[in-house]
C-alpha positions as CSV (number, residue, x, y, z in Angstrom):
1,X,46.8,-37.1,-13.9
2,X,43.4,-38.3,-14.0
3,X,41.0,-37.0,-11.5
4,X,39.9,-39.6,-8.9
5,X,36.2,-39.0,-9.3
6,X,36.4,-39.5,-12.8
7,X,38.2,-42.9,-12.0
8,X,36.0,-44.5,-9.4
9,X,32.8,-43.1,-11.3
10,X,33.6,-44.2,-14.6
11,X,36.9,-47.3,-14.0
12,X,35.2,-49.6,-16.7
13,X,35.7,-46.4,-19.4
14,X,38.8,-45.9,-18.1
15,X,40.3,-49.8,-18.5
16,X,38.8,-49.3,-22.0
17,X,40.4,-46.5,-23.5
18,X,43.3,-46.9,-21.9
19,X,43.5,-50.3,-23.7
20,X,43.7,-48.1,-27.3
21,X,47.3,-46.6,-25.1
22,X,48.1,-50.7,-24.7
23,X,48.0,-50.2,-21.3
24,X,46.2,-53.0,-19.2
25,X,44.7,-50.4,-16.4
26,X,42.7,-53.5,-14.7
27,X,44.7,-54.3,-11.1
28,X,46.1,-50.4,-10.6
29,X,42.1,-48.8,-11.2
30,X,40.9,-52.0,-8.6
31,X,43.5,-50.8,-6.5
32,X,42.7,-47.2,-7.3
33,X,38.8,-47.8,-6.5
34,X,39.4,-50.2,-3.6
35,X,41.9,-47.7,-2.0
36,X,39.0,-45.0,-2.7
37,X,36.7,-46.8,-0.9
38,X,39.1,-47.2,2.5
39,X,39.6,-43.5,2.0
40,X,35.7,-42.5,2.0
41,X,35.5,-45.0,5.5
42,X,38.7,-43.4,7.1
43,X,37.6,-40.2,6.6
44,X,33.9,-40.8,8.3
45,X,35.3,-42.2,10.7
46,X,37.8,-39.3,11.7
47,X,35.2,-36.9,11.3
48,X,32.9,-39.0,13.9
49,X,35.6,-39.4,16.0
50,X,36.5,-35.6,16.0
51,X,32.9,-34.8,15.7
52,X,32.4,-36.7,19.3
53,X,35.4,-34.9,20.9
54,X,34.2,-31.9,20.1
55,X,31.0,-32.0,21.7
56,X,32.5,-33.4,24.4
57,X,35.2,-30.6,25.3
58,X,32.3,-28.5,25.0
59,X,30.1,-30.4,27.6
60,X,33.2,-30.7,30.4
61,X,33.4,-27.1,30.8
62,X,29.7,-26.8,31.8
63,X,29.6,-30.0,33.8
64,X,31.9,-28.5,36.5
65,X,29.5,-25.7,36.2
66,X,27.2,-27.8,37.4
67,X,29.3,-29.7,39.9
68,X,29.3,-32.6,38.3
69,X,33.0,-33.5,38.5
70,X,32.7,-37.2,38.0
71,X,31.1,-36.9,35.3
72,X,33.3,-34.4,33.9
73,X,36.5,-36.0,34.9
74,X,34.5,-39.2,32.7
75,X,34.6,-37.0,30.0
76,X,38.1,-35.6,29.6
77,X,39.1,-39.0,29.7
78,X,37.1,-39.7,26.7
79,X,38.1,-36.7,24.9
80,X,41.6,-37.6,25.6
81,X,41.2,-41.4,24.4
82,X,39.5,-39.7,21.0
83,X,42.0,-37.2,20.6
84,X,44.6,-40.4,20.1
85,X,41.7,-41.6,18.0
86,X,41.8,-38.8,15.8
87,X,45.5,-39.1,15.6
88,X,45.6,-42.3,14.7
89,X,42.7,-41.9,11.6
90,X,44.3,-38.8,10.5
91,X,47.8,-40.7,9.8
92,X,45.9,-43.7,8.3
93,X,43.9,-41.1,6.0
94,X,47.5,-39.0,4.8
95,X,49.0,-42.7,4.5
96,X,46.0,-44.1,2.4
97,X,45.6,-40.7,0.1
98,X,49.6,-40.7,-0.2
99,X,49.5,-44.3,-1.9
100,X,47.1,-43.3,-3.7
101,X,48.3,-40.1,-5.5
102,X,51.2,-42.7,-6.2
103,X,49.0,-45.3,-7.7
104,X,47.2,-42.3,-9.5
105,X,50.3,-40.7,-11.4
106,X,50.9,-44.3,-13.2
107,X,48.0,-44.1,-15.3
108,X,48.6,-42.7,-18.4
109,X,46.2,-40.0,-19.6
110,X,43.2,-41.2,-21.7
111,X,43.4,-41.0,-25.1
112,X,40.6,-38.7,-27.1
113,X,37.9,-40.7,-29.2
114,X,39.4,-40.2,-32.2
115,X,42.7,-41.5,-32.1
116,X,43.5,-43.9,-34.0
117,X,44.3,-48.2,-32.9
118,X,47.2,-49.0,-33.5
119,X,50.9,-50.1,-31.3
120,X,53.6,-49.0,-33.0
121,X,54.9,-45.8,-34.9
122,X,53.7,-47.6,-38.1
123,X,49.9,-47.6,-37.1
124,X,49.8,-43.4,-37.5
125,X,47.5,-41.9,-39.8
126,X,48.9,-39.2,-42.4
127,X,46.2,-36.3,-42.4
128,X,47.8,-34.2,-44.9
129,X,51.5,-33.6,-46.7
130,X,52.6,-30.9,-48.9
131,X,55.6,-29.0,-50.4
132,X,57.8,-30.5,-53.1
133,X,60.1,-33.1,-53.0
134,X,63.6,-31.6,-54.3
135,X,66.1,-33.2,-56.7
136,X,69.4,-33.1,-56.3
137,X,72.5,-33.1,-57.8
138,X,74.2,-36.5,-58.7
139,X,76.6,-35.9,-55.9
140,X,74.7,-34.7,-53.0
141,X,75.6,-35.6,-49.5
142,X,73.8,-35.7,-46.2
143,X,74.1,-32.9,-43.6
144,X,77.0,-34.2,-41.4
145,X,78.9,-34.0,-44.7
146,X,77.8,-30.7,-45.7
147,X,78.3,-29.8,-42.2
148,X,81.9,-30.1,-42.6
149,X,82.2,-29.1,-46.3
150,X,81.2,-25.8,-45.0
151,X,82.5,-25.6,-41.7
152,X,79.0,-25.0,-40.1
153,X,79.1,-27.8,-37.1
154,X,81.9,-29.7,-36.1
155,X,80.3,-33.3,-34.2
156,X,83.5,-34.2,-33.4
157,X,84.7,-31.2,-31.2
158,X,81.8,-31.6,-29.4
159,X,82.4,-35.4,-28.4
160,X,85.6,-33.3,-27.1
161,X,84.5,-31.1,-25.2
162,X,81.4,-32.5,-23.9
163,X,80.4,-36.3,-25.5
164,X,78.2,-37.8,-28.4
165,X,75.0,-35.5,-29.0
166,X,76.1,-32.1,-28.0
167,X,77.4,-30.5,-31.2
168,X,79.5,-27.2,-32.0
169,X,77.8,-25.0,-34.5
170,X,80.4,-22.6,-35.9
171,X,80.2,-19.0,-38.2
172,X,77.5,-19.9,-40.9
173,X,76.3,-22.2,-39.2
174,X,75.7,-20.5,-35.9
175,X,74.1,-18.2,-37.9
176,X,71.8,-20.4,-39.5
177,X,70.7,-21.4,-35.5
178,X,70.2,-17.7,-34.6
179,X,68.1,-16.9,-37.8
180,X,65.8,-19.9,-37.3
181,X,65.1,-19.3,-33.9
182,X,64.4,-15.1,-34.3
183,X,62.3,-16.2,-37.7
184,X,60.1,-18.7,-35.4
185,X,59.8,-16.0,-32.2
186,X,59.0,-13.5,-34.6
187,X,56.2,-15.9,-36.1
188,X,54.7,-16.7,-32.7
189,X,54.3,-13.1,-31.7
190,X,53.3,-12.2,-34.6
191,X,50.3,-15.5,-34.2
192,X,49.4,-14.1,-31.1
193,X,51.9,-15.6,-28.4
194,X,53.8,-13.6,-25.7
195,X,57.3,-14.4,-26.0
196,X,58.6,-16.2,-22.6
197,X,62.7,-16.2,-21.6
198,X,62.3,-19.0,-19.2
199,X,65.0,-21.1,-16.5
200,X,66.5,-24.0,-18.2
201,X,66.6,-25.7,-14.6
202,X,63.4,-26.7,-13.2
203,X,62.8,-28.3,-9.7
204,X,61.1,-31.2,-9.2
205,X,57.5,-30.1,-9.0
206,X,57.8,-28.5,-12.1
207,X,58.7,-31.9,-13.0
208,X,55.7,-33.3,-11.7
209,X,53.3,-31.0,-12.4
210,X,54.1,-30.9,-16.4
211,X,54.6,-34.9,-16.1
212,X,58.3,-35.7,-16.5
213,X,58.4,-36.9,-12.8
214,X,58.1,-39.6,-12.0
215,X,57.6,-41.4,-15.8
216,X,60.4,-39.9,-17.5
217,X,63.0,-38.9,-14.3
218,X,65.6,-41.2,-16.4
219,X,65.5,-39.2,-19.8
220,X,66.5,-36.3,-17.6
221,X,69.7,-34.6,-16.4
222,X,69.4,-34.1,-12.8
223,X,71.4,-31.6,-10.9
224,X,71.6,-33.9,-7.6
225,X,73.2,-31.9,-5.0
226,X,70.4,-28.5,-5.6
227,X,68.1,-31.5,-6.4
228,X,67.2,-29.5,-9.5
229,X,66.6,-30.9,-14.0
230,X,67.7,-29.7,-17.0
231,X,64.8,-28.8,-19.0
232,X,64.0,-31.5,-21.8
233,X,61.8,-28.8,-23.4
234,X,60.5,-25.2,-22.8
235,X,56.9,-26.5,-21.8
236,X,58.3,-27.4,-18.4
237,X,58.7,-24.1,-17.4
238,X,56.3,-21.8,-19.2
239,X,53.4,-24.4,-18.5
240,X,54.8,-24.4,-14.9
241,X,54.1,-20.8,-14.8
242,X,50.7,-21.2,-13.6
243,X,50.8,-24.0,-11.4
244,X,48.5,-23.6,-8.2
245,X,47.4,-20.6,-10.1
246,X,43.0,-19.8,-10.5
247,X,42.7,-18.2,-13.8
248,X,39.7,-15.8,-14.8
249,X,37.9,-17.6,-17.6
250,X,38.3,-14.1,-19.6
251,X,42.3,-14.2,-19.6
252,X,41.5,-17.9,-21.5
253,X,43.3,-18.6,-23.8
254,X,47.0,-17.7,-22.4
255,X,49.3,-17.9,-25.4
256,X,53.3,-17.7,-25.0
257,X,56.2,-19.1,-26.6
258,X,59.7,-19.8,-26.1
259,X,63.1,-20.3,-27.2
260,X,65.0,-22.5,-24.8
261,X,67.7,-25.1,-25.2
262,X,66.8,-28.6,-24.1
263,X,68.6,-31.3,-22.6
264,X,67.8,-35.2,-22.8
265,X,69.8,-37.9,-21.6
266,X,68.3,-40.9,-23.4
267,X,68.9,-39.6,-27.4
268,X,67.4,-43.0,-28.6
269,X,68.7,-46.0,-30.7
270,X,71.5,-46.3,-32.3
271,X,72.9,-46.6,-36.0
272,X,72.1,-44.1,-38.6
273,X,69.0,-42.9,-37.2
274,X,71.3,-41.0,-34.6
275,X,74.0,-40.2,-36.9
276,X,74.6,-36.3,-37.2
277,X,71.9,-33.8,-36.2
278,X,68.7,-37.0,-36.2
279,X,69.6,-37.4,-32.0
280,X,71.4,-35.1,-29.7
281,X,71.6,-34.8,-25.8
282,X,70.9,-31.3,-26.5
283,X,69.4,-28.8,-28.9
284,X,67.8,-25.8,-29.8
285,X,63.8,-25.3,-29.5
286,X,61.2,-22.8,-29.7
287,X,57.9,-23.7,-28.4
288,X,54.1,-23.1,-28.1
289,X,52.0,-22.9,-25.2
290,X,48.1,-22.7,-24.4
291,X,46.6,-22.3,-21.3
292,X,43.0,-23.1,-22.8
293,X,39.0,-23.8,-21.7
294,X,37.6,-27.1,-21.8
295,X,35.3,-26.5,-24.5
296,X,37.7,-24.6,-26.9
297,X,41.0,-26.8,-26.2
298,X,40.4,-29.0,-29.8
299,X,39.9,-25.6,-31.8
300,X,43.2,-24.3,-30.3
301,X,44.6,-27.9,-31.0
302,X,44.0,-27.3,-34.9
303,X,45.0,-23.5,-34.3
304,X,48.7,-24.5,-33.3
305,X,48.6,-27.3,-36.2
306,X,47.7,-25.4,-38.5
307,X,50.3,-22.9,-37.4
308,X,53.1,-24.7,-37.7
309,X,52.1,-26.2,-41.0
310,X,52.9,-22.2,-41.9
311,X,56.4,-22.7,-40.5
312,X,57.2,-25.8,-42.6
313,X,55.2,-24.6,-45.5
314,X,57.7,-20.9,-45.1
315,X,60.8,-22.9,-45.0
316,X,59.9,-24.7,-48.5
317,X,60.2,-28.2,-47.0
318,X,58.3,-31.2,-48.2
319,X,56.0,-32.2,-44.6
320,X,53.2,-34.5,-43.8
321,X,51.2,-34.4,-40.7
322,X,50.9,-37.8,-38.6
323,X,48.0,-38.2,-36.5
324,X,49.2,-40.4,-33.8
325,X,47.7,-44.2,-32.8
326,X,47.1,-44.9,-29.0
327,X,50.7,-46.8,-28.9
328,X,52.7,-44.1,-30.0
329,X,51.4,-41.5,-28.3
330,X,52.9,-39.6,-25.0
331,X,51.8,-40.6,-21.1
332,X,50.6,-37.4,-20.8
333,X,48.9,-36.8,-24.0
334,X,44.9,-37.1,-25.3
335,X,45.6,-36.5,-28.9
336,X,49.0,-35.6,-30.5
337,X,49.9,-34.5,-34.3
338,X,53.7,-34.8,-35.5
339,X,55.3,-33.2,-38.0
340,X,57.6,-34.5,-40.0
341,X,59.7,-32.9,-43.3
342,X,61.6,-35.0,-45.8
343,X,65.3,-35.3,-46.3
344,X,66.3,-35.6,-49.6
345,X,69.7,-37.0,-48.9
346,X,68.9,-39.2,-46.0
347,X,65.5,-40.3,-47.9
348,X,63.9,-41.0,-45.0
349,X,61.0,-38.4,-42.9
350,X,62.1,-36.5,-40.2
351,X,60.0,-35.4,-36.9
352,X,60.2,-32.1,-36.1
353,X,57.0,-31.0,-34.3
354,X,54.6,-32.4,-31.6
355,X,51.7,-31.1,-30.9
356,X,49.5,-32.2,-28.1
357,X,46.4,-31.4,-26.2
358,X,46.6,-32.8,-22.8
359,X,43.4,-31.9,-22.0
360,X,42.9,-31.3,-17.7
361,X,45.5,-34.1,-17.1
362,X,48.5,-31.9,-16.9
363,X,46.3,-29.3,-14.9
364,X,45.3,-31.2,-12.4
365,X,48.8,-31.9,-11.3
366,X,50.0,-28.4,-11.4
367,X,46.4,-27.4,-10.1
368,X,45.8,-24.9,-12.8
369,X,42.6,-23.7,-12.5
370,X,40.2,-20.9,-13.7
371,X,36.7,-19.3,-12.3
372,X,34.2,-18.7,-14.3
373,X,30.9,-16.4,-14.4
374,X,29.0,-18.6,-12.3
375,X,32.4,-18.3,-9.6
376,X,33.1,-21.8,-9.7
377,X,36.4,-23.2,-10.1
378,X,37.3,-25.9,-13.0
379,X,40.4,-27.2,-14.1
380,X,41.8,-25.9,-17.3
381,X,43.1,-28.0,-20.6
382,X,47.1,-27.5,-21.3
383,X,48.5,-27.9,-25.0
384,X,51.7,-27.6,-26.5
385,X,53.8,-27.7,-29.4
386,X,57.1,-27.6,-30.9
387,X,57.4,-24.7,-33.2
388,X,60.2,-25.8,-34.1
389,X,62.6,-27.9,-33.4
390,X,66.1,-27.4,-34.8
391,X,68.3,-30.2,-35.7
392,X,66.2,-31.9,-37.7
393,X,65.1,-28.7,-39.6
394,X,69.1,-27.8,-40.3
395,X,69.2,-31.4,-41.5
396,X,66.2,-31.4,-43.7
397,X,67.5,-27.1,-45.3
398,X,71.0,-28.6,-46.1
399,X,70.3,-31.7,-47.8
400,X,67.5,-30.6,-49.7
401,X,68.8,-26.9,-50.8
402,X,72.5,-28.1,-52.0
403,X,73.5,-27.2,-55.1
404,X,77.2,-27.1,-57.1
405,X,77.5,-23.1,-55.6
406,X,76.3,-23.8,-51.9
407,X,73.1,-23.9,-50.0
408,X,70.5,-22.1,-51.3
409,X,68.7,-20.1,-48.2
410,X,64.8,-20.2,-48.1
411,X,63.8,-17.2,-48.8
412,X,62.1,-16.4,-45.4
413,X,65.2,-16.9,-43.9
414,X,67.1,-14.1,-46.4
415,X,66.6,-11.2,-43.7
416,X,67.3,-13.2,-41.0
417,X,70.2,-14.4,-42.7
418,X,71.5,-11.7,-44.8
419,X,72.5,-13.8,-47.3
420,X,71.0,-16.1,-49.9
421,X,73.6,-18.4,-50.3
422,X,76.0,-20.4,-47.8
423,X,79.0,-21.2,-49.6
């Protein structure tokens, strides 16, 4: 979230920019400012209040010294009345700074200078494509029908055994899961990130501090009774890892990734847009995280773009890159880059990657801090990225690599694979 002080110092920025978001930040930064304000006065007055009390249990003791016991019998019955006092302002101060850590995890984070206006998904800005568009055969199919030509998923078993969304990948086609998620591990480690193997349950602060609780608590499957979430992504948990930790500013940056499965309970609209492996309640992932320093956080932003332009690029798919506009962006996000590769079949682009740089707002919730050379403590900036997701991926290598002897396999994939052709 933001940081107070930056609210109440600079509210008029802050309605601005958070208008490019299309958020109207007018009456919750008043309230933010106005609650500030009450805070400030509470908390002079309960240090004047314990300030007096103080001095005065120190003065009782050496007015019986003296024998003066009226006076000193005066005074523990002041102490006692500001003792009450204190009481009393310390519960209005925890009741004033608890609304307004409430008020304060409803405002979205601000978006970076150069994002682009814009409300809708239509408004983003292609910075680059690449690869080449395939053509195929007379007859080609999209993946749910290749899917079951070759026996690689079965949808409908799924729906069985579990509902809509959570599909069965079987021989082949487990296969092709397996050897996209080694080739991407293998591709992080070898970028520089230390591999992660993290819970796929996180608690509610981990929740919080990554910003899924409280903004997106119903797009999450919630364990009720150990009060505990299904991950929707591996960031949770690996950026989790160093909540209400202080860093040194020489282990910056911290690089890991991590294969997880993730879970979402909202899998978006309906139609063709969610028909086969384009929306599922669950899938597989493998993701990037940086624990960065303020002033480096938009080189490592281009960094983990450009790196999963590799993965696309490796994969032979046709991709563009999407810068997105204020209304399409995240809550938590202060710039964010989608990927997205082309399916032949489908004719349509498919998102596969986010990448994000959320700057110190994700920080300062989890308190993820480091200490510089001159010893004092800053908050760090958190980024992310999916490298990569699967469905869409499976979607995009089926339909585009179908030929009249089977599915031609990228040739990165080969070794993974250990073959070059699923038939």
């Amino acid at each position: 979230m933001l940081t107070l002080k930056y609210i109440t110092e600079n509210s008029e920025e802050v309605i601005v920019r958070l208008k490019k978001k299309n958020f109207d930040g007018a009456t919750i930064i008043a309230q933010v400012v106005e609650r500030d304000v009450l805070r400030k006065s509470t908390q002079t007055q309960l240090d004047n209040t314990s300030s007096e009390m103080n001095k005065l249990s120190k003065e009782i003791g050496l007015l019986f010294k003296q024998g003066k016991h009226a006076e000193a019998s005066t005074a523990k019955e002041r102490t006692a009345e500001l003792k009450e006092s204190v009481k009393v302002f310390d519960e209005k101060l925890s009741a004033i700074e608890q609304k307004l850590n409430e008020l304060l995890v409803l405002i979205p984070n601000l978006p970076h200078a150069s994002v682009p206006e814009g409300k809708h998904a239509e408004d983003n800005l292609v910075e680059r494509s690449g690869g080449v568009m395939p053509t195929l055969p007379a007859d080609a199919v999209p993946h749910w029908d290749l899917a079951k030509k070759y026996d690689l998923i079965d949808f409908e078993l799924g729906v069985k055994i579990s509902g809509a969304g959570f599909p069965v990948y079987k021989g082949k086609g487990a296969r092709l899961q397996r050897a996209l998620i080694n080739f991407f591990l293998d591709s992080a480690r070898e970028a520089g990130y230390l591999e992660i193997q993290p819970p796929y349950v996180v608690n509610a602060a981990s929740g919080y501090g990554t910003g899924q609780l409280p903004d997106k608590e119903g797009q999450m499957y919630h364990c009720t009774i150990d009060d505990l979430y299904l991950i929707p992504t591996a960031e949770v948990p690996v950026t989790n890892i160093y909540r209400d930790v202080i860093l040194d500013e020489k282990e910056l940056p911290i690089k890991n990734t991590a294969y997880s499965a993730c879970f979402r309970r909202e899998a978006g609209s309906y139609g063709k847009d969610v028909r086969g492996l384009n929306r599922l309640h669950q899938f597989d992932k493998v993701e990037i995280v940086q624990i960065q320093h303020p002033d480096k956080s938009y080189e490592s932003l281009n960094e983990m773009v450009n790196y999963v332009q590799t993965l696309v690029e490796k994969l032979e798919l046709p991709w563009r890159i999407l810068r997105l506009c204020g209304g399409d962006m995240g809550f938590t996000s202060a710039m964010t880059f989608d990927f997205e590769v082309y399916s032949a079949a489908q004719q349509r682009w498919l998102e596969v990657s986010s990448v994000s740089n959320f700057e110190s707002y994700q920080a300062n919730r989890l308190k993820c801090r480091f200490k510089g050379s001159d010893k004092k403590t800053q908050l760090c900036h958190t980024l992310n990225g999916s490298a990569l997701a699967l469905p869409r991926i499976v979607a995009a290598l089926l339909e585009n690599n179908q030929t009249p002897e089977g599915i031609r396999v990228p040739k990165a994939l080969i070794p993974y694979m250990g073959m070059e052709i699923i038939d």
